[in-house]
TIFINU-594090 format. One record per atom (N, C-alpha, C): atom name; residue number from 1; x, y, z. Coordinates in steps of 0.1 Angstrom, whole numbers, plus 5000, padded with zeros to 4 digits. Last residue first. Example, Ala and Ser with C-alpha at 12.3 -4.5 7.8 and 13.67 -1.06 7.14 Angstrom:
2
(N,2,(5128,4978,5071))
(CA,2,(5137,4989,5071))
(C,2,(5129,5000,5079))
(N,1,(5132,4943,5078))
(CA,1,(5123,4955,5078))
(C,1,(5132,4967,5078))
% end
This chain:
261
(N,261,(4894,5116,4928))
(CA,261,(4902,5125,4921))
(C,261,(4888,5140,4917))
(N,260,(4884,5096,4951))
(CA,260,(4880,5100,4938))
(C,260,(4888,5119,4940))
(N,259,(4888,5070,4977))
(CA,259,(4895,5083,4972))
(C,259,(4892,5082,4958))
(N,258,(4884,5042,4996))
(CA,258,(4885,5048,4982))
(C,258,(4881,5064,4981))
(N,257,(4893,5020,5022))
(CA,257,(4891,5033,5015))
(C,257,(4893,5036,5001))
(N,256,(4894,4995,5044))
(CA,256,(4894,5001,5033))
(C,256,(4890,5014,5030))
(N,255,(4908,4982,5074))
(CA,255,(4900,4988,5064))
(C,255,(4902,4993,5055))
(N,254,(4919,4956,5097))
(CA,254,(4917,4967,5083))
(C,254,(4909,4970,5083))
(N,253,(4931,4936,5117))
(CA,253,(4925,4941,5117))
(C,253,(4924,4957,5103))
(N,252,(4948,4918,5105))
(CA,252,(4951,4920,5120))
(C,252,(4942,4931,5119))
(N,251,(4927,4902,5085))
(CA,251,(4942,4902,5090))
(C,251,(4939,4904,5104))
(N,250,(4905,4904,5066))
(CA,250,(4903,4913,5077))
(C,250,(4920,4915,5086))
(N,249,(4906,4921,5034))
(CA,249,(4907,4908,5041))
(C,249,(4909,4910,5056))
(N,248,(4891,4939,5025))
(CA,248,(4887,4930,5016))
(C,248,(4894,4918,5026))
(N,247,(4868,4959,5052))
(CA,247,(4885,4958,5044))
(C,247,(4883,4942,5037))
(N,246,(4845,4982,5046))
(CA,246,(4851,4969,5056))
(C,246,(4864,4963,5044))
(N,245,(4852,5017,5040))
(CA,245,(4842,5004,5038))
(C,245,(4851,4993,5044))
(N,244,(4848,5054,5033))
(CA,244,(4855,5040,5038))
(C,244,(4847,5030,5037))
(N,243,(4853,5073,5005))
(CA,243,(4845,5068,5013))
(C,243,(4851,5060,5020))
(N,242,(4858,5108,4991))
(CA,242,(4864,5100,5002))
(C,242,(4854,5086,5010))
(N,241,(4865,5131,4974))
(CA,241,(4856,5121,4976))
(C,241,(4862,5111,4983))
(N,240,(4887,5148,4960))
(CA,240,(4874,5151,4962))
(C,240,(4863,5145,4971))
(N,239,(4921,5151,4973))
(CA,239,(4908,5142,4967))
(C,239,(4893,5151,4972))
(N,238,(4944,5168,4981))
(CA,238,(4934,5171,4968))
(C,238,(4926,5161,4967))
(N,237,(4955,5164,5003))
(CA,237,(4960,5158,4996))
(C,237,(4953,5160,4980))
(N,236,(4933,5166,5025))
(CA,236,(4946,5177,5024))
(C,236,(4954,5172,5013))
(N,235,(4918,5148,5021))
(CA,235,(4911,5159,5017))
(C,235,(4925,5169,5018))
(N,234,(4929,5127,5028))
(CA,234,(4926,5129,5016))
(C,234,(4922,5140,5010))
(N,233,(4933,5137,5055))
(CA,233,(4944,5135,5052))
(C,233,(4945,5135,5033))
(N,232,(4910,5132,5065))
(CA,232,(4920,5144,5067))
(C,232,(4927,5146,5059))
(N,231,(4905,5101,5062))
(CA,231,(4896,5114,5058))
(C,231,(4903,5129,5053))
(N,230,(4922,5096,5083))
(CA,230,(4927,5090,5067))
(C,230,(4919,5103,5059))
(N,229,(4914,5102,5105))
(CA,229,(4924,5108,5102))
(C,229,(4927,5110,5086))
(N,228,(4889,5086,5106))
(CA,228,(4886,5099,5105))
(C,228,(4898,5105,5100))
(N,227,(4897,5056,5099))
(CA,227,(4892,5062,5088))
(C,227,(4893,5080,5093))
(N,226,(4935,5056,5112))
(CA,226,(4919,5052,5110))
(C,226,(4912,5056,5100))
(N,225,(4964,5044,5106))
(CA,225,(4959,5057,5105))
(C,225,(4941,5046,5111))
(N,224,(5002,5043,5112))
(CA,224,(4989,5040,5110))
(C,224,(4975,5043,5113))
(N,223,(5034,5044,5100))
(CA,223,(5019,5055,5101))
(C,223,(5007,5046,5102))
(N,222,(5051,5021,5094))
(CA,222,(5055,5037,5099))
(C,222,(5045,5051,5106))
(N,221,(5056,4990,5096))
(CA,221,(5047,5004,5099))
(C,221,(5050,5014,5104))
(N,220,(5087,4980,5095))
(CA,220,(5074,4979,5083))
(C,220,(5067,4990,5087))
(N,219,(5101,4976,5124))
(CA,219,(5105,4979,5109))
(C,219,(5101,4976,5096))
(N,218,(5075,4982,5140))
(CA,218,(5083,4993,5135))
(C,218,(5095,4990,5125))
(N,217,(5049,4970,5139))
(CA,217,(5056,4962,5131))
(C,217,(5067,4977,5131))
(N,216,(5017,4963,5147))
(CA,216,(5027,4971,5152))
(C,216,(5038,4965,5147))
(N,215,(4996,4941,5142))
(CA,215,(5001,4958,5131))
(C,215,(5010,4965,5138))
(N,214,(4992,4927,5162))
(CA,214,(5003,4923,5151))
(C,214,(5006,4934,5141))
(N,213,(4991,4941,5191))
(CA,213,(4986,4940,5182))
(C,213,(4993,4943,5169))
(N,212,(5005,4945,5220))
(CA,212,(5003,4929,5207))
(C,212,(4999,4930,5201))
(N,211,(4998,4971,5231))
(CA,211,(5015,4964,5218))
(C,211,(5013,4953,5217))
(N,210,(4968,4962,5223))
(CA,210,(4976,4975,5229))
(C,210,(4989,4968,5222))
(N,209,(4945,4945,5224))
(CA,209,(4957,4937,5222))
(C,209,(4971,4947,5230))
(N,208,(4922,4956,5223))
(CA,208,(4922,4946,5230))
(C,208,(4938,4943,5231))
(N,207,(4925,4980,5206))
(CA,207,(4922,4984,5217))
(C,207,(4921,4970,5227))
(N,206,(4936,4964,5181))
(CA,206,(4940,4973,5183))
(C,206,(4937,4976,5204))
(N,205,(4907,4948,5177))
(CA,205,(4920,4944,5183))
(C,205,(4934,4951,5187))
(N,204,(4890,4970,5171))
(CA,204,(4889,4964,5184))
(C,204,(4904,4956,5191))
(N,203,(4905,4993,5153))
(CA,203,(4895,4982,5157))
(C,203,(4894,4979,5168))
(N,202,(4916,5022,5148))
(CA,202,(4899,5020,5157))
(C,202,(4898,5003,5156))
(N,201,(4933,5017,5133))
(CA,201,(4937,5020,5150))
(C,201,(4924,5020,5153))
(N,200,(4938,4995,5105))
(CA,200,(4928,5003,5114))
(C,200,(4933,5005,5130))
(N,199,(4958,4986,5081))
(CA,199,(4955,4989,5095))
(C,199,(4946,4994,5103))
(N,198,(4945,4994,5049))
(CA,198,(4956,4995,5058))
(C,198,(4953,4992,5073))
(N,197,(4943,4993,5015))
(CA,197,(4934,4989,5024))
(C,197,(4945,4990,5035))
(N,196,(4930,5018,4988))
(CA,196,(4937,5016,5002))
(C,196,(4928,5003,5007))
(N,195,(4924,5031,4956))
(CA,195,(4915,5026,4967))
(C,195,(4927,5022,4980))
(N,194,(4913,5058,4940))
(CA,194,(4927,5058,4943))
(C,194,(4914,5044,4957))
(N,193,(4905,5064,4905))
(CA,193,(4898,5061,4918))
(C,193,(4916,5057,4925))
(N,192,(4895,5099,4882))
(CA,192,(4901,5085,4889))
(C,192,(4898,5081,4903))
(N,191,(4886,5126,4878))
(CA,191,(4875,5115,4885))
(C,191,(4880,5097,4885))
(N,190,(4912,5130,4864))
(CA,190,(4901,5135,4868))
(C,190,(4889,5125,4865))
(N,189,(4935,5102,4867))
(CA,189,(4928,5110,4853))
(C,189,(4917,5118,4866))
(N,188,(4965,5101,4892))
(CA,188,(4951,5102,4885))
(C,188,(4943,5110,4876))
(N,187,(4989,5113,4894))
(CA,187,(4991,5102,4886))
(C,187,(4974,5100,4879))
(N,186,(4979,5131,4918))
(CA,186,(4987,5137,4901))
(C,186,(4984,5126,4892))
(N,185,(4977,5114,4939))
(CA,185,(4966,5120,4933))
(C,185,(4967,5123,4919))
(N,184,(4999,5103,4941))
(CA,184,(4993,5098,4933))
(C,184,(4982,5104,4928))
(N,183,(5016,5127,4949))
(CA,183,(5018,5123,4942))
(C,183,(5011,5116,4931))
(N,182,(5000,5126,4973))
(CA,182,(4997,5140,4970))
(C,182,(5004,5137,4950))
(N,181,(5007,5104,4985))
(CA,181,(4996,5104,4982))
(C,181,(4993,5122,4974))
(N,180,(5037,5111,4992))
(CA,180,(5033,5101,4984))
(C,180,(5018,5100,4982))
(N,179,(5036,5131,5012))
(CA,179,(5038,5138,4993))
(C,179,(5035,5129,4987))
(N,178,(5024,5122,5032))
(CA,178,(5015,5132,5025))
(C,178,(5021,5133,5010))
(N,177,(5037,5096,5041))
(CA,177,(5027,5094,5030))
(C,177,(5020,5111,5027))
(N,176,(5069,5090,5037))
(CA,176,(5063,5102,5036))
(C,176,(5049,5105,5031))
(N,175,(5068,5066,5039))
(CA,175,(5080,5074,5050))
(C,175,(5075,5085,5050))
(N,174,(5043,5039,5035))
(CA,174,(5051,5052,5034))
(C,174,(5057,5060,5043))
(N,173,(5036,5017,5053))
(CA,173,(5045,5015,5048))
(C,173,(5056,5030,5044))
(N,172,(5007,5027,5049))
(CA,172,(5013,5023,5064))
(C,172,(5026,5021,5066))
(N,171,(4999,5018,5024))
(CA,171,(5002,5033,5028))
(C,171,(5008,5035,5046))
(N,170,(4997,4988,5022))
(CA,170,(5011,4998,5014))
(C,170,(5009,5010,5022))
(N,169,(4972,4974,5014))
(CA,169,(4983,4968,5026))
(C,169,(4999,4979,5024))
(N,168,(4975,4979,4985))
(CA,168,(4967,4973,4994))
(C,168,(4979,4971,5005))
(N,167,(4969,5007,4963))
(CA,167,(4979,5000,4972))
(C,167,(4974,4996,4986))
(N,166,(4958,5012,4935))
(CA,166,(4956,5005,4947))
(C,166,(4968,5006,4956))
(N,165,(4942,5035,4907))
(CA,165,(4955,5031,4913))
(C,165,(4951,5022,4928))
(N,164,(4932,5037,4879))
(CA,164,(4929,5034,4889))
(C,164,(4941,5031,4894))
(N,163,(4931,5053,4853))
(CA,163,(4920,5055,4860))
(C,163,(4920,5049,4873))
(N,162,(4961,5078,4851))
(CA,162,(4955,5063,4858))
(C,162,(4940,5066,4860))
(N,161,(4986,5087,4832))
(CA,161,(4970,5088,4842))
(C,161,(4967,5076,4843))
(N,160,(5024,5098,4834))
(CA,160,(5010,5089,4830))
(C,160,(5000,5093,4837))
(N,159,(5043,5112,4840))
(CA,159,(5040,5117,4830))
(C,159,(5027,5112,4826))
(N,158,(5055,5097,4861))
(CA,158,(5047,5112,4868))
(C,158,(5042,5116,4856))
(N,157,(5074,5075,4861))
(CA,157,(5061,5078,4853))
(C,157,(5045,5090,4859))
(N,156,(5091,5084,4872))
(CA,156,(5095,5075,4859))
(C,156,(5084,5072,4856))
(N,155,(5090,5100,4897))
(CA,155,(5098,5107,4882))
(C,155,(5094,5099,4872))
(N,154,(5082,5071,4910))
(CA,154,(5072,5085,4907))
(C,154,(5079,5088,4896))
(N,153,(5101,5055,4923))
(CA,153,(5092,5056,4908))
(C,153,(5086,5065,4907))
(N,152,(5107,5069,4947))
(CA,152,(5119,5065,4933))
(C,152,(5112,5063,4921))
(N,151,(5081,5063,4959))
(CA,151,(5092,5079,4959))
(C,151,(5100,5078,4949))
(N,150,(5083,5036,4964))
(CA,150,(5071,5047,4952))
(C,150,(5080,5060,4948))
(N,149,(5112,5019,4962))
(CA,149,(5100,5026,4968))
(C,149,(5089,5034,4953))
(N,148,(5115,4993,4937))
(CA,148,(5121,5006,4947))
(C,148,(5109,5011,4955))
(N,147,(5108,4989,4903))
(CA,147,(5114,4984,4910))
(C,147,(5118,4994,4917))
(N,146,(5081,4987,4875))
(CA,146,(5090,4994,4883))
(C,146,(5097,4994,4901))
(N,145,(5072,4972,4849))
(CA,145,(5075,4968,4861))
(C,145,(5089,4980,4867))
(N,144,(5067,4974,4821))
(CA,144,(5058,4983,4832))
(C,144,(5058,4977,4843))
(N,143,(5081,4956,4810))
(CA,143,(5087,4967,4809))
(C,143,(5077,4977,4817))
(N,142,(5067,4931,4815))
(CA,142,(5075,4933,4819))
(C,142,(5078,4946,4821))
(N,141,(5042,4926,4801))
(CA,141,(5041,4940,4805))
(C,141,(5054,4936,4815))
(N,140,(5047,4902,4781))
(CA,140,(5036,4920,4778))
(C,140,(5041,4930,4783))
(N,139,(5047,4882,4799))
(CA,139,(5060,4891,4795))
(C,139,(5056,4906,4788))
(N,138,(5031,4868,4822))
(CA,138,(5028,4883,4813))
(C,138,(5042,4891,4809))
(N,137,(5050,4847,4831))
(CA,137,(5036,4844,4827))
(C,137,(5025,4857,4821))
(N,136,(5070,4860,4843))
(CA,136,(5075,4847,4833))
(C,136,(5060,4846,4828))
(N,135,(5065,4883,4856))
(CA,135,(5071,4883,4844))
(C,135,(5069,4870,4832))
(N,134,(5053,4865,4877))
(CA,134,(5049,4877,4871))
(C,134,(5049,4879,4857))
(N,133,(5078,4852,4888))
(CA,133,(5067,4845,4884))
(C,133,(5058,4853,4876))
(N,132,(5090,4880,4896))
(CA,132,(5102,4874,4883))
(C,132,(5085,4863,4881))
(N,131,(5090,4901,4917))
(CA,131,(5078,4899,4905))
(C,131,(5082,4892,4897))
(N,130,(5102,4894,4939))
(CA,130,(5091,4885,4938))
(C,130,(5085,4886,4925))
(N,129,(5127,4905,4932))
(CA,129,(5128,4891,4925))
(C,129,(5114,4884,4927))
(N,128,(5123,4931,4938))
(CA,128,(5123,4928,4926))
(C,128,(5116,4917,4924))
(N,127,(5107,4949,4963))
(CA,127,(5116,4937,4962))
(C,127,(5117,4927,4949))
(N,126,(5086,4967,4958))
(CA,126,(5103,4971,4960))
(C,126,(5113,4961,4962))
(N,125,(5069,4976,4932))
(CA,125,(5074,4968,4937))
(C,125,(5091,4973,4944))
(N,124,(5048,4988,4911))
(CA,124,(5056,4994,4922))
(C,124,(5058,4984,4926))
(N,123,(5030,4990,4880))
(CA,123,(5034,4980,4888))
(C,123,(5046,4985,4899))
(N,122,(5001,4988,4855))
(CA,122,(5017,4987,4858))
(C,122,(5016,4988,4873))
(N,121,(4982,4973,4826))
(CA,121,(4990,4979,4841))
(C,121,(5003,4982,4842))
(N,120,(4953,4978,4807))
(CA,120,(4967,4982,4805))
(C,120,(4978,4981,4822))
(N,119,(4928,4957,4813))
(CA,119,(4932,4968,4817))
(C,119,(4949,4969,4810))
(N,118,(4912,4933,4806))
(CA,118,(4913,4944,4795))
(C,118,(4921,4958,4800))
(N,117,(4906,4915,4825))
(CA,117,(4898,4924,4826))
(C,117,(4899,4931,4809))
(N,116,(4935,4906,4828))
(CA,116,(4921,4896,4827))
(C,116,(4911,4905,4817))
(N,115,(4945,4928,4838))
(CA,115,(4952,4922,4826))
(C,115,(4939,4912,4819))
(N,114,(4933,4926,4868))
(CA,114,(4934,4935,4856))
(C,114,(4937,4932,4841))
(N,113,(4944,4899,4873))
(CA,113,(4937,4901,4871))
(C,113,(4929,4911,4865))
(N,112,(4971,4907,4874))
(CA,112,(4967,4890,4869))
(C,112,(4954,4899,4862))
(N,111,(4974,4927,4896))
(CA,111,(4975,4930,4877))
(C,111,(4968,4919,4868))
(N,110,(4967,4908,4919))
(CA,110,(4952,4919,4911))
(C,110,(4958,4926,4898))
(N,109,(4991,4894,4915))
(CA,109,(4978,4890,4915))
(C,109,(4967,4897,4914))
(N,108,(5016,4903,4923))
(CA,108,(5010,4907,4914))
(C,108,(4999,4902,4908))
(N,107,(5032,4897,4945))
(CA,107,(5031,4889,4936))
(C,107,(5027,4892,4921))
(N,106,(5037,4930,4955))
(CA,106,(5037,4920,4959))
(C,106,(5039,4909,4944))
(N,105,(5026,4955,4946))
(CA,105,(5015,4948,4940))
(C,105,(5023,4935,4945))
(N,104,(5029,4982,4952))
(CA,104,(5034,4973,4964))
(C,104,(5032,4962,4959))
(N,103,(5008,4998,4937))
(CA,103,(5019,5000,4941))
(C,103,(5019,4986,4952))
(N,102,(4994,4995,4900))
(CA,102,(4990,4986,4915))
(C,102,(5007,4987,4928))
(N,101,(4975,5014,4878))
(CA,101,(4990,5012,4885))
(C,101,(4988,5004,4902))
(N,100,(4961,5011,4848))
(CA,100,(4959,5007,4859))
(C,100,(4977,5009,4869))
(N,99,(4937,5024,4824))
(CA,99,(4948,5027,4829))
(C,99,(4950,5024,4842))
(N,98,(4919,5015,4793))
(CA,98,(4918,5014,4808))
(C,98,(4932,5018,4815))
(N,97,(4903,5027,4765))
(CA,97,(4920,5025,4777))
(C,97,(4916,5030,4789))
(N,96,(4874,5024,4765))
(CA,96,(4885,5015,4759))
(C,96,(4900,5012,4761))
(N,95,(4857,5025,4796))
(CA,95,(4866,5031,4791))
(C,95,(4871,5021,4777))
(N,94,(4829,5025,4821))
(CA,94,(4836,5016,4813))
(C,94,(4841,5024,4800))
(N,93,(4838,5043,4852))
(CA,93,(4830,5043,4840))
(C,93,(4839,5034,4833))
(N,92,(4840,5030,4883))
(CA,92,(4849,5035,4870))
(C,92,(4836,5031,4860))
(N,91,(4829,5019,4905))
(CA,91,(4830,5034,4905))
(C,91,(4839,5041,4892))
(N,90,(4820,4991,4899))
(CA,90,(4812,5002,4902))
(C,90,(4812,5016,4907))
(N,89,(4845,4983,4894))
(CA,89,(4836,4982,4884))
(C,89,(4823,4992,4890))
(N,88,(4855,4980,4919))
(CA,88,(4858,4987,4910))
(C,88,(4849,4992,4897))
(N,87,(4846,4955,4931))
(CA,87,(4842,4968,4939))
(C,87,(4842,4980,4926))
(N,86,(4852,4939,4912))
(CA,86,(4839,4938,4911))
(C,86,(4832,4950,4918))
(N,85,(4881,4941,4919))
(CA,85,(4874,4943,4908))
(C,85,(4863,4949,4905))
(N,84,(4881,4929,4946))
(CA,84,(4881,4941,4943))
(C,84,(4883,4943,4931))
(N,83,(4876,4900,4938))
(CA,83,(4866,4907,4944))
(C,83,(4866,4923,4945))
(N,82,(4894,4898,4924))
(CA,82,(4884,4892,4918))
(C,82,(4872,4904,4924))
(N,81,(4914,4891,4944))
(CA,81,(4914,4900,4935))
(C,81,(4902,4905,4924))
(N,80,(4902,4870,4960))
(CA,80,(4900,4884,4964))
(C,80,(4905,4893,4956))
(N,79,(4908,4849,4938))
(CA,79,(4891,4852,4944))
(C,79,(4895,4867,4951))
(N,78,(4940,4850,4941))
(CA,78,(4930,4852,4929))
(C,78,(4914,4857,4932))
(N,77,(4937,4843,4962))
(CA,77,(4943,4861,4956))
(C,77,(4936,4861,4949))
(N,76,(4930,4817,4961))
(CA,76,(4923,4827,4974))
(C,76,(4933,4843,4971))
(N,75,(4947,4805,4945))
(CA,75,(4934,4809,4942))
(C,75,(4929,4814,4953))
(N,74,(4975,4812,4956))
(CA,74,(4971,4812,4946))
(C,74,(4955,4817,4943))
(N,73,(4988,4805,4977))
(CA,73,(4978,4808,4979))
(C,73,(4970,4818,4963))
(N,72,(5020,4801,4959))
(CA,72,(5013,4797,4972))
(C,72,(5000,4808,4971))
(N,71,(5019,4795,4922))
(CA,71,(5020,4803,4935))
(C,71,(5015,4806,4949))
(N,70,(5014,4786,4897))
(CA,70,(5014,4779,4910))
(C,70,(5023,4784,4921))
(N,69,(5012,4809,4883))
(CA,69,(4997,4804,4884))
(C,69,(4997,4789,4897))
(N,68,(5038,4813,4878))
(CA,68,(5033,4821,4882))
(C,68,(5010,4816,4886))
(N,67,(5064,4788,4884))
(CA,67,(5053,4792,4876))
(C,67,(5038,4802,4888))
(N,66,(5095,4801,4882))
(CA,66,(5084,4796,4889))
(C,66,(5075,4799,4882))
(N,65,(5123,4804,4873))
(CA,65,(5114,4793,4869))
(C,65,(5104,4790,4877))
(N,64,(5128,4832,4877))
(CA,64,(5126,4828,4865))
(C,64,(5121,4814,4863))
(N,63,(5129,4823,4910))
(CA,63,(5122,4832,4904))
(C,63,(5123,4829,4891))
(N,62,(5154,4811,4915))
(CA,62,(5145,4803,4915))
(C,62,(5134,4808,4907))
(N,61,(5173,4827,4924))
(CA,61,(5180,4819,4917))
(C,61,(5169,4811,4912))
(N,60,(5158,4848,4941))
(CA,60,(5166,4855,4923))
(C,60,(5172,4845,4919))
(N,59,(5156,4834,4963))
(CA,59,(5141,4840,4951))
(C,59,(5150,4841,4940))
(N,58,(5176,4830,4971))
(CA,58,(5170,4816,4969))
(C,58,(5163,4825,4960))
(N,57,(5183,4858,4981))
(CA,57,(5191,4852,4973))
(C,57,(5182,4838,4967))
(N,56,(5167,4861,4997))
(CA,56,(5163,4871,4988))
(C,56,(5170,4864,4974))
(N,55,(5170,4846,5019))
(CA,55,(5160,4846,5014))
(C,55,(5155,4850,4998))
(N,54,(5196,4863,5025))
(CA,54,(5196,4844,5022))
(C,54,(5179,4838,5013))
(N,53,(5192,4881,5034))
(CA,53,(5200,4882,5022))
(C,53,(5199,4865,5017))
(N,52,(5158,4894,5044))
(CA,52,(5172,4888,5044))
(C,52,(5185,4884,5034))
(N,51,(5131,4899,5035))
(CA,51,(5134,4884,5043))
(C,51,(5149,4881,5046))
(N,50,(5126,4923,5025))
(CA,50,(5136,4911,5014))
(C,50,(5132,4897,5025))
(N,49,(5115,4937,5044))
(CA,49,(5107,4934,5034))
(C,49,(5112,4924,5029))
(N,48,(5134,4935,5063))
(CA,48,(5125,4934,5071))
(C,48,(5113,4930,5060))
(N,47,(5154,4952,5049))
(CA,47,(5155,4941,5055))
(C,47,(5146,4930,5058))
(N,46,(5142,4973,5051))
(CA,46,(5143,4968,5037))
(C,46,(5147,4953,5039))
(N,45,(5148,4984,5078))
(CA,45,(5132,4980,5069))
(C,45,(5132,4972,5057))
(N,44,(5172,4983,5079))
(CA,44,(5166,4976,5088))
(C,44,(5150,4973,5079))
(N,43,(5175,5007,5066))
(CA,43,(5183,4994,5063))
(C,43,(5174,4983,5069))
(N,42,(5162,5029,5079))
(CA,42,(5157,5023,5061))
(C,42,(5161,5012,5061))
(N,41,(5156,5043,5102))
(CA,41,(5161,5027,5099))
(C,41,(5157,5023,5088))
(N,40,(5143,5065,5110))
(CA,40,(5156,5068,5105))
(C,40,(5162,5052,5099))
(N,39,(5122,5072,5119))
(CA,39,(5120,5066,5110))
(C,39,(5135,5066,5103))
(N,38,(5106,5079,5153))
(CA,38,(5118,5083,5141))
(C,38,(5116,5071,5133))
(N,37,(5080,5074,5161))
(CA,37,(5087,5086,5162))
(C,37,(5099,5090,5159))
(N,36,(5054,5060,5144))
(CA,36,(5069,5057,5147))
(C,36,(5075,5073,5148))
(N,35,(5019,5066,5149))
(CA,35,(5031,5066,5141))
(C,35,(5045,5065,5147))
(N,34,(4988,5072,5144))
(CA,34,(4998,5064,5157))
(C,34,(5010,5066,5150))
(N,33,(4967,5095,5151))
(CA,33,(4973,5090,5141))
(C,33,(4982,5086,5154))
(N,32,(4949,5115,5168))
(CA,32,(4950,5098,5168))
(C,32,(4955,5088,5160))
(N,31,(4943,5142,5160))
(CA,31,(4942,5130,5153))
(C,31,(4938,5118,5156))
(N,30,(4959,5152,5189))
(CA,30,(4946,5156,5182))
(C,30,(4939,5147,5174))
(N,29,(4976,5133,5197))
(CA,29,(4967,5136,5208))
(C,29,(4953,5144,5203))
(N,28,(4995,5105,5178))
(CA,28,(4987,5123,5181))
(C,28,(4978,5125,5190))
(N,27,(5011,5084,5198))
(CA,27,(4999,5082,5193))
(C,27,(4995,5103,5191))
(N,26,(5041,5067,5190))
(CA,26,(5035,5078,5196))
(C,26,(5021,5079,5190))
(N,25,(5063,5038,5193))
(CA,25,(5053,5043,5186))
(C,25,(5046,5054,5197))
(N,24,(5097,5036,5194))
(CA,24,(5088,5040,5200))
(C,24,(5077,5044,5192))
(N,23,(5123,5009,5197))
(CA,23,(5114,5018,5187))
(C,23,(5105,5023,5196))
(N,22,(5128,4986,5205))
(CA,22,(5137,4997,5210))
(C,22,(5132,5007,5198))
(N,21,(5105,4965,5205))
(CA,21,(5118,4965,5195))
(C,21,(5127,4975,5196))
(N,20,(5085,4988,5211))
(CA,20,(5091,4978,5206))
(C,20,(5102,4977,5198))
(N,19,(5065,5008,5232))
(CA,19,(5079,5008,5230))
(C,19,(5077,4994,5223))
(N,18,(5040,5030,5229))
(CA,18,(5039,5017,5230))
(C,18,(5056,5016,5222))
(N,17,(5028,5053,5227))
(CA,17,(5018,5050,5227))
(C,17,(5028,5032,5229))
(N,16,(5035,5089,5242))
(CA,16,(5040,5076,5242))
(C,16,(5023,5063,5240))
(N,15,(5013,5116,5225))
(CA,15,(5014,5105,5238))
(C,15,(5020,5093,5234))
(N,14,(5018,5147,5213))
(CA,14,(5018,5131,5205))
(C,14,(5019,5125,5222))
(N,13,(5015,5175,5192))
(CA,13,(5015,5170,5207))
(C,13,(5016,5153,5205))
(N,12,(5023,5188,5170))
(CA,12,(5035,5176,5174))
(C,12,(5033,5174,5194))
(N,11,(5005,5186,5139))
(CA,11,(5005,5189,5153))
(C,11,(5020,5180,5160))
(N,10,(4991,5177,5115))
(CA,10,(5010,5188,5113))
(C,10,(5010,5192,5133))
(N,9,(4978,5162,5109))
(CA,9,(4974,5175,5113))
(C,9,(4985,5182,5115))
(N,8,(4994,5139,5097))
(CA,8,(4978,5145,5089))
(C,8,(4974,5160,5096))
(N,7,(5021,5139,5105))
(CA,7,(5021,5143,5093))
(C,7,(5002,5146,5088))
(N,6,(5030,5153,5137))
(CA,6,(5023,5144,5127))
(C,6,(5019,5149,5114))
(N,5,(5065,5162,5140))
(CA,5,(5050,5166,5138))
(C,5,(5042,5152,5131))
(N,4,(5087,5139,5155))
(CA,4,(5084,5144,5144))
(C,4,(5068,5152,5146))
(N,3,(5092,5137,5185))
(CA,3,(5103,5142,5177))
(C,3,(5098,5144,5165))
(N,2,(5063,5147,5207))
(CA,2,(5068,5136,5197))
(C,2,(5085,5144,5193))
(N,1,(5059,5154,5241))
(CA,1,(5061,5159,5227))
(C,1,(5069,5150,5219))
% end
């Protein structure tokens, strides 16, 4: 028996699924949701995101002068931002206010490219100083940069719609993804698109690797899901619509999903 219930079926049978790092990942026995059986090391995670205080420090002295279009891997964001676009484009009706929020957005390379597009964005970030290249090359939308977990930004704009929200590589991340997805649902206009791309426990390298498989990260992944659980999980969270699809970049193994409001 786990220490926490799992959060998609609220069950708390759970099987030791794999010790690291003096953490313990448990696998649900109903679901198959894998998940960290305490989550008590915020410090450690945040840690784990900044790179450190040495690292963190060089970005906030350097950040206002980097140029945001020569940013390591640059044009391979750019092309796969590109590319979930082009996914986009075929489940949002064309709008004159477009409404976009990209949580975890990192560098900020699919707002780049929203912004391209004609979209209005904004922006979840919890390590400031990455989005300072951001800033320096779309000062427009500085002030729709919100800094911290999602859970902290929500209040600050729980008042907006979105026809589209992403968080790529992010819901594996959440401490609490039922309210945080129960949250975003809110943030979406009826018949908005919510898309994910996260870890997959069904791939193969998952079932080849067992604790080498580089998605096991307990001071980063908190929850990592499949499609059937994720399914669960949208449908207990109010989405109407639920598809999965092969993940825009493969990593350590992904997949995608999109969620209609």
């Amino acid at each position: 028996m786990s220490k926490r219930k799992c959060v998609v079926c609220e069950s708390s049978e759970a099987a030791d699924f794999c010790l690291l790092e003096g953490h313990k990942y448990v696998m649900c026995t109903k679901c198959g949701l894998v998940y960290l059986d305490d989550v008590s090391h915020t410090q450690e995670m945040y840690v784990a995101y900044s790179g450190g205080w040495l690292k963190s420090w060089r970005r906030r002295i350097t950040g206002p002068f980097r140029n945001f279009y020569k940013s390591k891997n640059y044009s391979s964001s750019k092309e796969r931002s590109s590319h979930i676009f082009k996914y986009v484009d075929e489940y949002i009706q064309k709008s004159d206010v477009k409404q976009y929020l990209d949580i975890g957005c990192n560098k900020g390379f699919l707002l780049a490219e929203g912004i391209d597009r004609g979209w209005n964005v904004y922006r979840v970030e919890l390590i400031e100083e990455v989005t300072y290249p951001f800033q320096n090359a779309f000062k427009k939308f500085k002030n729709n940069i919100l800094t911290g977990k999602f859970e902290d930004a929500y209040p600050k704009i729980k008042d907006k719609q979105f026809e589209l929200i992403t968080a790529i590589d992010v819901i594996e991340h959440f401490e609490d993804p039922v309210t945080d997805i129960r949250n975003i649902f809110s943030l979406l206009k009826p018949g908005g698109i919510f898309i994910i791309q996260t870890p997959d426990t069904a791939c193969s390298k998952m079932a080849n690797d067992k604790c080498g498989w580089l998605a096991l990260k307990p001071d980063e992944h908190l929850h990592l899901f499949k499609s059937d659980n994720l399914k669960i999980l949208a449908e207990k969270t109010g989405f109407s619509e639920y598809t999965a699809f092969d993940a825009f970049e493969e990593a350590d193994g992904n997949f995608c999903a999109l969620m209609r409001k």
